[in-house]
Residue, then its C-alpha position, 0 to 999 in steps of 0.5 A: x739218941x735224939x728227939x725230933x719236934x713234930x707238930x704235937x709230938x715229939x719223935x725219939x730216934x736212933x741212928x745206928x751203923x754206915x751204909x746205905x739208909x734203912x728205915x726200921x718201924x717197929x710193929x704195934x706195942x713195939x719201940x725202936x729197941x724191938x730191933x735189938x736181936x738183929x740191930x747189929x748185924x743189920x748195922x754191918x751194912x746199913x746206917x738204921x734209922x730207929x724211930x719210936x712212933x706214935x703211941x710207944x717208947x719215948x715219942x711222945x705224949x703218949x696220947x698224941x692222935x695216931x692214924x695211918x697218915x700221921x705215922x707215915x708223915x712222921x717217917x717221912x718228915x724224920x727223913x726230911x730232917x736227917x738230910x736223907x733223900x731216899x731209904x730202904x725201909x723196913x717195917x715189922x706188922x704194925x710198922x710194914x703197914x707204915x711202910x706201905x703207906x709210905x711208900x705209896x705217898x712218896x714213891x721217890x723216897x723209897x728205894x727197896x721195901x720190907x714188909x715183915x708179918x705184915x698185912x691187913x688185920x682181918x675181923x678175928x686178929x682184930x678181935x683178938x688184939x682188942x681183947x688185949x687191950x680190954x684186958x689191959x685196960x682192966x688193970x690185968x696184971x702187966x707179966x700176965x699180959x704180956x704172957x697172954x700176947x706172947x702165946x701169939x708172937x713167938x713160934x712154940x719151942x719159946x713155951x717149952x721152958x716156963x722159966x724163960x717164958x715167966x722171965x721174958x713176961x717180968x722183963x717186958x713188965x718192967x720195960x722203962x718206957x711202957x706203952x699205956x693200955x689206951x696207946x695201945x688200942x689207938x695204935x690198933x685202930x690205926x692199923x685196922x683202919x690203915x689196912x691196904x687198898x687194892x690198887x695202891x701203887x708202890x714202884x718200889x721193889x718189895x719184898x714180903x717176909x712171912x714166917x712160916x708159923x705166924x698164928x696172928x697174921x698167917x703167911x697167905x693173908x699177909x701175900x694176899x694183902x700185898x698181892x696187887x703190888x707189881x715188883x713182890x717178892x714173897x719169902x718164909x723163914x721156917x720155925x719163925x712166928x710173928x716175931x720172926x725177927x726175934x724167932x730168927x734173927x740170923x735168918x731174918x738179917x741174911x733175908x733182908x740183905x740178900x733182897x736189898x743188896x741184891x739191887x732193884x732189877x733183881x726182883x722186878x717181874 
């Protein structure tokens, strides 16, 4: 645990197993424990670099301005102070749009990419996402909040039992390092804005992970956003939703080491 001073924030980060580097951005409302179902598995082979970005966990203030640009320069300049020349980076919605902006800015400094239910917000996830954050600014009550977003996370076997569903909500509620309600609505302008221009360039082999029930970001939008990248390669986890990572974990860690062990010349077209 430790915190990187950047010019008006603060960037609380964690480092985690040995292997080749692997950044892991987390997705809106999401800090770097989001990783925690596939954080181990993943520490077998890859030494994890996990940030907290703008707007969420322990980064802070809270209220620090957050655009595609800024959150793209934060991982690169924790790169830059880590000492490490070149990263695998994963990146989860959210996080896989960092990622991507990344990759472009710095193609040098990214070796394999993972987007994972990641894409561009089209007008109806925005809406959705922005009557979240008018509920939560309307002092909804934090459990029944996050019942409301889990509806659009986690593939619906998850639903089946209430008690675990009202658990995981008072859990989430209880989590020390809340995100605030305005956090949460800059971080999603900033994904908005942030969305992929056609003709972005990326040398970087990429691989776009979907899963198979995701309601928010649907596995063809998510192709469609990446569709102009040379070098993709598109995969579904069957019965994951947006969280896939949390649907599959087991699943989820054999996809994104089979792709970045494989090497470079195995998924270029």
């Amino acid at each position: 645990m430790a915190i990187f001073a950047r010019p008006g924030v603060e960037l609380y980060y964690e480092l985690d197993g040995t292997g080749p580097s692997l950044l892991l951005l987390p997705g809106l409302a999401s800090d770097s424990q989001s990783w925690a179902p596939v954080r181990a598995a993943l520490a077998r082979n890859f030494r994890l670099v996990l940030p907290d970005i703008r707007g969420a966990g322990r980064t802070l203030p809270h209220d620090a301005p957050v655009s595609m640009e800024l959150l793209a320069e934060d991982a690169l300049a924790l790169l830059d102070h880590l000492g490490i020349a070149r990263a695998h980076v994963l990146g989860h919605s959210l996080g896989g749009l960092v990622a991507h902006r990344l990759a472009v800015a710095a193609p040098d400094r990214v070796d394999q990419l993972v987007l994972a239910a990641s894409g561009a917000i089209d007008a109806r996830g925005a809406g959705l996402l922005g009557d979240l954050a008018t509920a939560r600014e309307a002092g909804l009550p934090a459990d029944l909040w996050f019942r409301l977003l889990f509806q659009w996370l986690f593939r619906p076997d998850f639903f089946a039992d209430p008690r675990r569903v009202a658990d995981a909500a008072r859990l989430a509620a209880a989590y020390p390092y809340p995100q605030p309600a305005a956090a949460f609505r800059a971080q999603l302008a900033a994904a908005v804005a942030g969305a992929p221009r056609g003709g972005d360039r990326i040398t970087a082999p990429t691989l776009v992970l979907c899963g198979a029930l995701d309601l928010l970001l649907v596995p063809a939008a998510s192709r469609a956003s990446f569709a102009d990248l040379n070098g993709v390669h598109c995969s579904e986890l069957a019965d994951a939703a947006h969280s896939l990572h949390w649907d599959q974990p087991a699943a989820f860690v054999a996809a994104v080491t089979e792709f970045l062990t494989a090497g470079r010349a195995a998924f270029r077209r």
